[in-house]
C-alpha positions as a LaTeX table, in Angstrom:
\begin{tabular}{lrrr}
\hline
Residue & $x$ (\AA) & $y$ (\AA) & $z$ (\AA) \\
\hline
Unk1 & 9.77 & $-52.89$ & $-5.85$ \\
Unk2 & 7.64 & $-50.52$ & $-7.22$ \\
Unk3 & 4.25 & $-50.35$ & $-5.61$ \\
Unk4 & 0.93 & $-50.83$ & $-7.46$ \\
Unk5 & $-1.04$ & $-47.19$ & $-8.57$ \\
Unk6 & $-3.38$ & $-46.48$ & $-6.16$ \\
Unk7 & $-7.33$ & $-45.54$ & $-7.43$ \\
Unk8 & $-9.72$ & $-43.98$ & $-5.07$ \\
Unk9 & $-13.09$ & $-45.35$ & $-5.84$ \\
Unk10 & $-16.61$ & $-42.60$ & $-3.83$ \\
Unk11 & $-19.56$ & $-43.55$ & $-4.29$ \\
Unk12 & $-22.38$ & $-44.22$ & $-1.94$ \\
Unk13 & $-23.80$ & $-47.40$ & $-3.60$ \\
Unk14 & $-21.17$ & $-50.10$ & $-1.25$ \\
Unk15 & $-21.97$ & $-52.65$ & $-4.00$ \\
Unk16 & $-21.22$ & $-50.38$ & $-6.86$ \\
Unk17 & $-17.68$ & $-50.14$ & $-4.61$ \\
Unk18 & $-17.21$ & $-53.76$ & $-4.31$ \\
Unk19 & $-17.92$ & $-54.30$ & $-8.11$ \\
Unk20 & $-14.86$ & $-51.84$ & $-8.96$ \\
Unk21 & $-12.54$ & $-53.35$ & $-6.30$ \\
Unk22 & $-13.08$ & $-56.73$ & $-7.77$ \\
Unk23 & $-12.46$ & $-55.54$ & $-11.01$ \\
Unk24 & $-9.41$ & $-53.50$ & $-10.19$ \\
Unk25 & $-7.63$ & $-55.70$ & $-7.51$ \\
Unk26 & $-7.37$ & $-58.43$ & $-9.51$ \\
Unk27 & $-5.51$ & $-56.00$ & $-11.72$ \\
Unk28 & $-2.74$ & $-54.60$ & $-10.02$ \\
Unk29 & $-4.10$ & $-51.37$ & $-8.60$ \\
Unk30 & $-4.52$ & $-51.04$ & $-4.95$ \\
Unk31 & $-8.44$ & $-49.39$ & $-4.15$ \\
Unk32 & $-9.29$ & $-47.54$ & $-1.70$ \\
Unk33 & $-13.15$ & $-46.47$ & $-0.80$ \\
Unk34 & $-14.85$ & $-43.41$ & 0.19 \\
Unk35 & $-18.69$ & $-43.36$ & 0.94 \\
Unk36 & $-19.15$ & $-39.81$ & $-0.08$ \\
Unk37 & $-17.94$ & $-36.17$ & $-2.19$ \\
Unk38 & $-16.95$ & $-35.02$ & 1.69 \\
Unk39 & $-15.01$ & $-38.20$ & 2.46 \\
Unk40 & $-13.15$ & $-38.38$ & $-0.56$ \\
Unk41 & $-11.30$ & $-35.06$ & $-0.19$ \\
Unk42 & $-10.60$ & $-35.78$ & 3.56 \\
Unk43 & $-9.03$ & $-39.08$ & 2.29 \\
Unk44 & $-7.05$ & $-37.20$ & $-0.66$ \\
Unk45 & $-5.46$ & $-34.92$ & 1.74 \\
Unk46 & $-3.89$ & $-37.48$ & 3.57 \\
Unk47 & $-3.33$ & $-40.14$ & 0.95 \\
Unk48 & $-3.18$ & $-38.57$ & $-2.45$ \\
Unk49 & $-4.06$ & $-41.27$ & $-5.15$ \\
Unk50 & $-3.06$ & $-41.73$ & $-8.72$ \\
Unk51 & $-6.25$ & $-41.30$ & $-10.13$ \\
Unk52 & $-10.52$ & $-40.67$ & $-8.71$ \\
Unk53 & $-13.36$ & $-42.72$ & $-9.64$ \\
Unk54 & $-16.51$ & $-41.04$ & $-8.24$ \\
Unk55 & $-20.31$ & $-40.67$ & $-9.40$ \\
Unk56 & $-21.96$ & $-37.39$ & $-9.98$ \\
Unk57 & $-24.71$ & $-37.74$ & $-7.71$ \\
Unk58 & $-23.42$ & $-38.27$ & $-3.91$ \\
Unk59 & $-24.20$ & $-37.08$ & $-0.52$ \\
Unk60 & $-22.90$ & $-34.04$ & 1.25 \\
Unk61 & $-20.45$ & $-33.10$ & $-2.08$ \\
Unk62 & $-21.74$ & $-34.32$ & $-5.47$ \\
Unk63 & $-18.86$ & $-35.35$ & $-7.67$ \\
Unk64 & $-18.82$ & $-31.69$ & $-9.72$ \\
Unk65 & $-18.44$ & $-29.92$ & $-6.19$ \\
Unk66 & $-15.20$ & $-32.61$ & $-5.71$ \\
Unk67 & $-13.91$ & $-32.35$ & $-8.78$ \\
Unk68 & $-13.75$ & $-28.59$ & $-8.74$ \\
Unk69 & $-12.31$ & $-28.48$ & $-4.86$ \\
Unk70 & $-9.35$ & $-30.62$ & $-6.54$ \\
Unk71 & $-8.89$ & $-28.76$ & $-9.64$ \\
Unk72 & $-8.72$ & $-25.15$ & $-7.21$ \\
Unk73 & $-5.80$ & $-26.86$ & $-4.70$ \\
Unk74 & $-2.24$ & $-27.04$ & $-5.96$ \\
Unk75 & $-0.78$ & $-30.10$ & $-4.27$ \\
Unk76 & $-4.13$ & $-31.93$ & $-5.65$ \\
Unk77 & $-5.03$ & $-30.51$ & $-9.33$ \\
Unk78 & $-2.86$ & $-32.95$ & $-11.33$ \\
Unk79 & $-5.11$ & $-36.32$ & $-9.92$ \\
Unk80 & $-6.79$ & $-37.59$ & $-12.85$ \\
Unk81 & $-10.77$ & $-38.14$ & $-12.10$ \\
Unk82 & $-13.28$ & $-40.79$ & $-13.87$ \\
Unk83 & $-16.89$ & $-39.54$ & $-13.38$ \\
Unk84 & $-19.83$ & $-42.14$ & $-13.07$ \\
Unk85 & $-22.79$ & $-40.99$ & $-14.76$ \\
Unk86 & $-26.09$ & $-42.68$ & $-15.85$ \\
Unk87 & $-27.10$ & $-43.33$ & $-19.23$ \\
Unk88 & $-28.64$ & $-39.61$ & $-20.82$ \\
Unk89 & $-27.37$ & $-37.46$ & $-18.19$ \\
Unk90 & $-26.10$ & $-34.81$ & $-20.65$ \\
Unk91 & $-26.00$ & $-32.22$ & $-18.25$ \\
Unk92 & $-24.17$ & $-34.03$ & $-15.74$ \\
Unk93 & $-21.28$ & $-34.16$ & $-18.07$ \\
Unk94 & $-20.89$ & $-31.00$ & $-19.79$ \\
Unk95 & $-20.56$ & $-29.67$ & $-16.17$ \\
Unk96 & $-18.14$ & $-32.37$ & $-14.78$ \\
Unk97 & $-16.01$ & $-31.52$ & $-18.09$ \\
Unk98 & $-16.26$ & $-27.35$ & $-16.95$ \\
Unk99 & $-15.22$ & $-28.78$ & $-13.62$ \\
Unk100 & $-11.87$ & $-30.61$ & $-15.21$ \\
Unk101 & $-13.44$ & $-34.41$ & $-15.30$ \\
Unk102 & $-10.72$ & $-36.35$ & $-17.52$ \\
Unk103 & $-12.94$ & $-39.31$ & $-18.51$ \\
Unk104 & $-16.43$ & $-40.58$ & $-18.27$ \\
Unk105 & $-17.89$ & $-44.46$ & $-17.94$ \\
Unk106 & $-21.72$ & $-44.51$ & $-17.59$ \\
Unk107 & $-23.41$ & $-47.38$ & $-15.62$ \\
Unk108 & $-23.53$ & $-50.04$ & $-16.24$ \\
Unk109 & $-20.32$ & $-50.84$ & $-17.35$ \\
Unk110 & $-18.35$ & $-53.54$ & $-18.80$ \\
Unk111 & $-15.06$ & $-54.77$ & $-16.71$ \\
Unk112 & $-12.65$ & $-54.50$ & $-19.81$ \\
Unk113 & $-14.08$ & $-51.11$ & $-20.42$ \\
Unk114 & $-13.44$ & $-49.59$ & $-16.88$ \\
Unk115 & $-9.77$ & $-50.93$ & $-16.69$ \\
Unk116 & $-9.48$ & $-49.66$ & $-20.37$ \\
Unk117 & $-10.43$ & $-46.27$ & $-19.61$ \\
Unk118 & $-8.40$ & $-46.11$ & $-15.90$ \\
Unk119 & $-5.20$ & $-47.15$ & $-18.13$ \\
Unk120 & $-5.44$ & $-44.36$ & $-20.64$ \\
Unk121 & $-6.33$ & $-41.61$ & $-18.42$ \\
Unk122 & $-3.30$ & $-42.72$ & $-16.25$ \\
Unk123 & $-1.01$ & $-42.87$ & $-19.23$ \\
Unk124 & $-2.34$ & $-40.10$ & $-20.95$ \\
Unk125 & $-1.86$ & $-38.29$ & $-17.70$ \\
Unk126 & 1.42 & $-39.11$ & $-17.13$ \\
Unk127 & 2.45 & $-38.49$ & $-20.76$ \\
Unk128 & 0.96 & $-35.14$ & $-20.08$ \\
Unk129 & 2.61 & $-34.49$ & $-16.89$ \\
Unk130 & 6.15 & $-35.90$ & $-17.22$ \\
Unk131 & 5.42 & $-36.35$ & $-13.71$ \\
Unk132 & 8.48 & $-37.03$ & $-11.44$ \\
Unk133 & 7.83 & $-40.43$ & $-10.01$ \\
Unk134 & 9.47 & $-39.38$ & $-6.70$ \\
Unk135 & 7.17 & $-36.29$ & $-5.60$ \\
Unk136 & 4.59 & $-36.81$ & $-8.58$ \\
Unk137 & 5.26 & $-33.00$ & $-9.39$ \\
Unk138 & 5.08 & $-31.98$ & $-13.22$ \\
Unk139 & 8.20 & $-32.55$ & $-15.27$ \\
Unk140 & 10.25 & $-30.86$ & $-17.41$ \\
Unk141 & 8.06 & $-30.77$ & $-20.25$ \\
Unk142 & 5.20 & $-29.42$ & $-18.49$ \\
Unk143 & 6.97 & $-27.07$ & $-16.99$ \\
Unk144 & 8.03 & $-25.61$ & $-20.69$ \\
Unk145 & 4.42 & $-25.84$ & $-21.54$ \\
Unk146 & 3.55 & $-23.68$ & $-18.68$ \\
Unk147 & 6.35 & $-21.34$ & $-19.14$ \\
Unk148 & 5.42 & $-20.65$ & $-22.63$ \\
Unk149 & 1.96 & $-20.50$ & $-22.39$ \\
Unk150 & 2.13 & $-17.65$ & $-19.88$ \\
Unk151 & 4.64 & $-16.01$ & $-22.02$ \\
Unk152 & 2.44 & $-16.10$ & $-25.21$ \\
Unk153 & $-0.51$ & $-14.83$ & $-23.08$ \\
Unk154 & 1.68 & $-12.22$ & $-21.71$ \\
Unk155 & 0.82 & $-13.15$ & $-18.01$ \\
Unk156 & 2.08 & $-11.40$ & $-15.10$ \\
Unk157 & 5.19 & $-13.71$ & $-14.53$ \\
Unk158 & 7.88 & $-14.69$ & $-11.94$ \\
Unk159 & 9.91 & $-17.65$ & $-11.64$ \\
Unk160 & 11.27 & $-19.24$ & $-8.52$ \\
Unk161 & 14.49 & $-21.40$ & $-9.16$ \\
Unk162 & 14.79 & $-23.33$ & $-6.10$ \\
Unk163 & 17.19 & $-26.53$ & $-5.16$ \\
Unk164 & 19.11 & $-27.82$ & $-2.30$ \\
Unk165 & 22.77 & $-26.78$ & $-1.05$ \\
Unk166 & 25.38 & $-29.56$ & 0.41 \\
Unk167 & 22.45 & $-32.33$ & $-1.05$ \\
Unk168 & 25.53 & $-34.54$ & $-1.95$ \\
Unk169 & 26.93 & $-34.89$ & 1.17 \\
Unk170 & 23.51 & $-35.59$ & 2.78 \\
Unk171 & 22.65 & $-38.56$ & 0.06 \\
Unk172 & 25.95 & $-40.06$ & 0.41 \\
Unk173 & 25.94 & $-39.62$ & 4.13 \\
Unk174 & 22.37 & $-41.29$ & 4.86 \\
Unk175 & 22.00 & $-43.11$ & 2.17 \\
Unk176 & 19.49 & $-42.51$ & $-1.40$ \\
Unk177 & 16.28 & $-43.47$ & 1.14 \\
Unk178 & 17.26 & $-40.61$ & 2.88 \\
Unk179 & 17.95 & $-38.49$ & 0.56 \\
Unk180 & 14.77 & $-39.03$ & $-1.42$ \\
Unk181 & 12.95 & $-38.27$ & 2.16 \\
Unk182 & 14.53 & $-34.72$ & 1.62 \\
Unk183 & 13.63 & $-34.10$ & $-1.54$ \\
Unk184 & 10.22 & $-35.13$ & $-0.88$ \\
Unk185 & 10.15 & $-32.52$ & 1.94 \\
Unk186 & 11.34 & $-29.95$ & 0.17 \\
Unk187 & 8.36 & $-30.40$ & $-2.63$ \\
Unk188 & 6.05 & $-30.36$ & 0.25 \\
Unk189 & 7.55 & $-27.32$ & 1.51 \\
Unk190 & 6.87 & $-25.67$ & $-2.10$ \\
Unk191 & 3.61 & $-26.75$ & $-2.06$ \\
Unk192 & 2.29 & $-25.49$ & 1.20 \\
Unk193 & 4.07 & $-22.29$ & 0.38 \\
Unk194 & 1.98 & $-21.91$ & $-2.99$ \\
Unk195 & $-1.26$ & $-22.48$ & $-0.73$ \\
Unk196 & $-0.32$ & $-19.96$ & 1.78 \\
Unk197 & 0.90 & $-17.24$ & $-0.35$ \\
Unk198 & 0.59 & $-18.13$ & $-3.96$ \\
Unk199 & $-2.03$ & $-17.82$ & $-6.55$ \\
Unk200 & $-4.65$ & $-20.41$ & $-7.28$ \\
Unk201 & $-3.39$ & $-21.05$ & $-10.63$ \\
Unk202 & 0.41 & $-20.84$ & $-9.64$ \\
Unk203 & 2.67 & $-23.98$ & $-10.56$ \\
Unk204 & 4.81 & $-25.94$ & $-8.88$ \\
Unk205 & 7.40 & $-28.17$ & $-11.01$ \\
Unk206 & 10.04 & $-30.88$ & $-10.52$ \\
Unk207 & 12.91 & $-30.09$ & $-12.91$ \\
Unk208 & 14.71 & $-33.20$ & $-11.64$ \\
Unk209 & 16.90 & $-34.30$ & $-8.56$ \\
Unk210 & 16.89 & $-31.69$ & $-5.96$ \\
Unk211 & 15.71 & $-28.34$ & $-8.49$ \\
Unk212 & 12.71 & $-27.38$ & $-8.72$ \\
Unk213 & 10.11 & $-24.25$ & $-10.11$ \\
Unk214 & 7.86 & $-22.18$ & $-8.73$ \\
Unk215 & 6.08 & $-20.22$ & $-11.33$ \\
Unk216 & 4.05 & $-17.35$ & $-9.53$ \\
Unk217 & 3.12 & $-13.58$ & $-10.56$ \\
Unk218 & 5.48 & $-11.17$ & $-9.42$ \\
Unk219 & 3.18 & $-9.60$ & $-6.73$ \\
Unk220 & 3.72 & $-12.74$ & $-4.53$ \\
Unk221 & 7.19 & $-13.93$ & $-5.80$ \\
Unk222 & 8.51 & $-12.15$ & $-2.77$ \\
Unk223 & 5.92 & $-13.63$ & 0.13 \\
Unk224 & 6.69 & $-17.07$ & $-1.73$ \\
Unk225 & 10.72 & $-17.00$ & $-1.41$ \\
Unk226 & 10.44 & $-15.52$ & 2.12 \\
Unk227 & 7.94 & $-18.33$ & 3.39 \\
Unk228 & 9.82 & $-21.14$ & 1.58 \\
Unk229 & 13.12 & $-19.69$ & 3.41 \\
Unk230 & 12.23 & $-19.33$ & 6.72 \\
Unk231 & 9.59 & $-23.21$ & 6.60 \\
Unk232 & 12.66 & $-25.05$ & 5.08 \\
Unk233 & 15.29 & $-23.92$ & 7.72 \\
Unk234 & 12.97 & $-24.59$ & 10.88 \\
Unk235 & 11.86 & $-28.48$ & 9.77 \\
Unk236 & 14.94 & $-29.55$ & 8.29 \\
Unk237 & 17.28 & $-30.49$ & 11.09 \\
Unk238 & 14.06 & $-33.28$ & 11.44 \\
Unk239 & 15.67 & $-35.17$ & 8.36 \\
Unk240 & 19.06 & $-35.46$ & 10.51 \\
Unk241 & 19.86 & $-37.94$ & 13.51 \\
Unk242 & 20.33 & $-36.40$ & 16.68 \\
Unk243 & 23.56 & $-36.52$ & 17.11 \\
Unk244 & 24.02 & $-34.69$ & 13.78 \\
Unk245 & 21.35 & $-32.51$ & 14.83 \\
Unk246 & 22.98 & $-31.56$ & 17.53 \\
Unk247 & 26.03 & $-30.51$ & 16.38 \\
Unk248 & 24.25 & $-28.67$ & 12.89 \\
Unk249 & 26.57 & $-30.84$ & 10.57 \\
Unk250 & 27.76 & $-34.45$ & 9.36 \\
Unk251 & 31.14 & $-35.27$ & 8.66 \\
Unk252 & 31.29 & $-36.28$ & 5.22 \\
Unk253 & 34.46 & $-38.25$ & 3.35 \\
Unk254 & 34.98 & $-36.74$ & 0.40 \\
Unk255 & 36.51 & $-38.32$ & $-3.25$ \\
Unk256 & 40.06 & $-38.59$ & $-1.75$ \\
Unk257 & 38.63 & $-39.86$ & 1.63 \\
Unk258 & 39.45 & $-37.20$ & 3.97 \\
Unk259 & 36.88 & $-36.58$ & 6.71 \\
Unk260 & 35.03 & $-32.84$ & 6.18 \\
Unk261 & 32.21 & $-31.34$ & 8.24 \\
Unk262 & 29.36 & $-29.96$ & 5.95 \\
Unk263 & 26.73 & $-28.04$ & 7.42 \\
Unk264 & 22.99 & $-28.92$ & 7.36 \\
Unk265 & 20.67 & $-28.69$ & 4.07 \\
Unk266 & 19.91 & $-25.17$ & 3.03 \\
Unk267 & 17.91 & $-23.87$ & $-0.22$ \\
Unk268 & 18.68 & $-21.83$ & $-2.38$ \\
Unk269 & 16.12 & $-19.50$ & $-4.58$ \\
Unk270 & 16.77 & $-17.52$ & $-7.57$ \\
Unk271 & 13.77 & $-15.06$ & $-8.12$ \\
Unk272 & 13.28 & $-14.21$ & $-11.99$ \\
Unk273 & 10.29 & $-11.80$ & $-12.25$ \\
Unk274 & 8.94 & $-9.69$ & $-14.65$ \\
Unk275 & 8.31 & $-6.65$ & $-12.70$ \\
Unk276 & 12.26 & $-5.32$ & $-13.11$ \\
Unk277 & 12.42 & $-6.89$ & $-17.09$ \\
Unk278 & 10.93 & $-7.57$ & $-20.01$ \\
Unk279 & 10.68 & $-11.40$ & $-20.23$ \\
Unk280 & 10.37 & $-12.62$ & $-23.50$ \\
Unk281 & 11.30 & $-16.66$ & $-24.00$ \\
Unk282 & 12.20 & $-19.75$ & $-21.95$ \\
Unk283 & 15.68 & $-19.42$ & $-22.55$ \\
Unk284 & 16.09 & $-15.85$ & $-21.50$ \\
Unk285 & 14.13 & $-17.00$ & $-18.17$ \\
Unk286 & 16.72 & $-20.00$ & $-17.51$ \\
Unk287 & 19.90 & $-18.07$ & $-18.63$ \\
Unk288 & 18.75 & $-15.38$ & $-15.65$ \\
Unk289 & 17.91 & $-17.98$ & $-13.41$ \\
Unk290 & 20.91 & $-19.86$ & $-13.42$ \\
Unk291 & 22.80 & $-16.85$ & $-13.06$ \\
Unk292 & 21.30 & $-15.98$ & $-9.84$ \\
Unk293 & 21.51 & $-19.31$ & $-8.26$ \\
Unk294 & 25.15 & $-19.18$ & $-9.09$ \\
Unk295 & 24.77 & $-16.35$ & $-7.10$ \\
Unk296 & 23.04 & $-17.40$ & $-4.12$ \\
Unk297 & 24.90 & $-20.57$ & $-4.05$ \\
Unk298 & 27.91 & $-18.23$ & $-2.49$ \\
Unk299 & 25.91 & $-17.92$ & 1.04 \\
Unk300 & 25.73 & $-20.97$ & 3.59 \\
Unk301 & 22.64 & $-20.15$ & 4.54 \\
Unk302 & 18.99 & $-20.35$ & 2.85 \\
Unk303 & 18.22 & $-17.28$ & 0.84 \\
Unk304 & 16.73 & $-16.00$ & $-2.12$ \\
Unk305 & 17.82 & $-13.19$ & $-4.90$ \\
Unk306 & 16.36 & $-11.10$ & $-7.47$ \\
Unk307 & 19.17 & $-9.59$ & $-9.15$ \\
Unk308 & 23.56 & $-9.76$ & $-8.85$ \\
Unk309 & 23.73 & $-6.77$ & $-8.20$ \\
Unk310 & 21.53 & $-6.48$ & $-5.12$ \\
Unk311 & 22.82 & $-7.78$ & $-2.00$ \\
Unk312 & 21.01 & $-11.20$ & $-0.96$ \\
Unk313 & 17.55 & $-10.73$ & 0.88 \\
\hline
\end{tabular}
């Protein structure tokens, strides 16, 4: 059963709150509250929602100083946010739109006009997005959009081609719960490897299943792979039981039902940057890509690799 989207409603009026929970409840969305700018990123971190409602004007961060702390964090940019503004507050919105507002409804507001306007920024987001309803990363089409935009600008550009090794065995082993858990980790682990090494722009995609892209510059390609190796390896004997854990493998039955041990989950990377070519188109990018992984799909262990003919780093 799918559950119901989730909207985050800050503001420091408690009856404007309860006026939007009754209206959205009823609805099918699931509300959560947060008193204030400062509140509402603590609660974000923890419990990312599908989309923001906050007003401009709040205590401790105003809704501008939110929306921009969102927009500047990579796990968090792609929320979509609703700003509450007051009737003639021009300024108010030409700087929540330089901060990345998606939509505005100014007070007071009519019932079928707020759940009109949370629908359409949620489908327009997701439209937008492609996002992968598992890890809520950009899909495929973004991640063309992306690709080809830095391309056309002529961007410093690498690409990180990352997805799990022996993933199979695991999902068939523990079961598609499981095996969701792990691909839910390893977007996590992508994630907190853009914020510790990345760019503030750099983009983290869901290409679907267990791939996945990390589009970087190629100054920190290097840092990126490296930190993404070495995080992976030491959490994920966490997503095995103990007594798998133990012994570093699971004993799998393969298609003609003969028992084989597989070793745990590794990842493998295949680094495509523009600092040793010329990259020119999508295509050219993938081709490489796909090349590589082949390539570092030989190793049992987690790795990453630039080119075939350098030995694995």
């Amino acid at each position: 059963m799918t559950s119901p989207p989730t909207v985050l409603v800050t503001d420091d009026d408690p009856d404007l709150r309860d006026i939007l929970r009754s209206v959205l409840e009823p609805n099918g969305f699931q509300v959560l509250e947060a008193s204030d700018g400062q509140a509402a990123i603590e609660l974000i971190r923890r419990q990312p929602p599908h989309l923001l409602i906050l007003d401009y004007n709040m205590p401790r961060m105003d809704g501008r100083q939110v929306c921009i702390a969102l927009k500047q964090d990579v796990l968090l940019r792609h929320i979509p946010i609703i700003m509450l503004t007051g009737r003639g507050e021009v300024d108010q919105k030409v700087e929540g739109m330089e901060a990345g507002v998606d939509d505005y409804l100014v007070k007071p507001f009519e019932p079928q006009e707020l759940l009109a306007r949370v629908r359409m920024v949620l489908r327009r987001t997701s439209q937008e997005l492609e996002a992968n309803p598992l890890t809520r990363l950009p899909g495929n089409v973004s991640i063309q959009r992306e690709l080809d935009t830095r391309l056309a600008n002529q961007q410093p550009l690498a690409v990180c081609y990352a997805d799990l090794d022996r993933f199979k065995a695991f999902n068939d082993h523990y079961g598609f719960s499981r095996g969701d858990d792990a691909i839910r980790y390893t977007a996590k682990v992508l994630l907190e490897a853009v914020r510790a090494c990345g760019n503030p722009d750099d983009f983290v995609g869901h290409i679907g299943g267990d791939d996945f892209v990390v589009i970087t510059t190629p100054d920190r390609a290097e840092a990126l792979c490296q930190w993404i190796v070495k995080e992976f390896d030491a959490a994920v004997p966490r997503l095995y039981d103990e007594a798998d854990r133990q012994r570093g493998a699971i004993t799998h039955t393969d298609r003609k039902g003969a028992p084989v041990t597989v070793g745990l989950l590794t990842i493998s990377i295949a680094l495509v940057s523009g600092a040793s070519q010329t990259l020119t188109h999508v295509g050219q990018i993938a081709r490489i890509g796909a090349e590589l992984k082949a390539y570092a799909k030989q190793s049992d262990k987690s790795l990453y690799v630039k080119e075939r003919r350098q030995s694995p780093t």
